[in-house]
N, C-alpha and C positions, 0 to 999 in steps of 0.2 A: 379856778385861779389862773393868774397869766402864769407865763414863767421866762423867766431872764435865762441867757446862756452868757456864762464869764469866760467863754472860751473867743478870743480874739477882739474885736470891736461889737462882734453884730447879737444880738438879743432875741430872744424866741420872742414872736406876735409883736414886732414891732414894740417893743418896751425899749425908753431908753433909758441912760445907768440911773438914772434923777428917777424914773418910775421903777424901777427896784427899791433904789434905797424910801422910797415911798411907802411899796411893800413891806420890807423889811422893818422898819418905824409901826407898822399897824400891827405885825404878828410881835412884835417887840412886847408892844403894849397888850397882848392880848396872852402872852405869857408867863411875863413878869410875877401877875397874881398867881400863876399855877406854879410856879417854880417856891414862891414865898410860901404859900399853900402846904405844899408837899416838903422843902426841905432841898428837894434835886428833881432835875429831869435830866434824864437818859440823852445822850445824842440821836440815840435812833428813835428815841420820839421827838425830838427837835426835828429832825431828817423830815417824819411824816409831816409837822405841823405846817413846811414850807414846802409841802409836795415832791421832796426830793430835788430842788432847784439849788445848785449849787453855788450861785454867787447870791442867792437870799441868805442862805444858810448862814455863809460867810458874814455877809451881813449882820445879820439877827445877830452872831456869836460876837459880831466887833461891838456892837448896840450894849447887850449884854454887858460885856465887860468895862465898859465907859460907863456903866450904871452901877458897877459895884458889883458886879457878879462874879464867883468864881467859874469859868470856863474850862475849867478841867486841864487832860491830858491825855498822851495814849494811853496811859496805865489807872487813868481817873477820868473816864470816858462819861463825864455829865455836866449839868451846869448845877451849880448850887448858891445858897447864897453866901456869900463871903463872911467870915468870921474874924471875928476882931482880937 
């Protein structure tokens, strides 16, 4: 997997912010069913699923939450799905 660096302007392997949020959009869609699935996932499996890439992550978790997802907190460290 590539991986984006959100620290300043410049992006690991030449990725620019358009090919992040690319990324981000694919693992979105590709965990969506595993979070409905199970109920929650853990942030430090969200961590792994984007290789540890910290402006995907961020990504993925704003994705998430535009979709209805609850995204947690420090003290509710997972994603779940939101409850009505």
């Amino acid at each position: 997997m590539k991986y984006c660096d959100g620290r300043g302007t410049s992006y690991r392997n030449g990725n620019s912010y358009e090919d992040c949020k690319k990324i981000a959009e694919d693992i979105n869609a590709r965990v969506k069913p595993i979070i409905t699935d199970n109920g929650s996932m853990p942030w430090k499996q969200l961590s792994e699923e984007v290789d540890h890439d910290e402006l995907v992550y961020k990504l993925v978790l704003k994705y998430l939450r535009r979709d209805g997802f609850d995204i947690g907190n420090f003290e509710n460290p997972q994603v779940s799905v939101k409850s009505n």
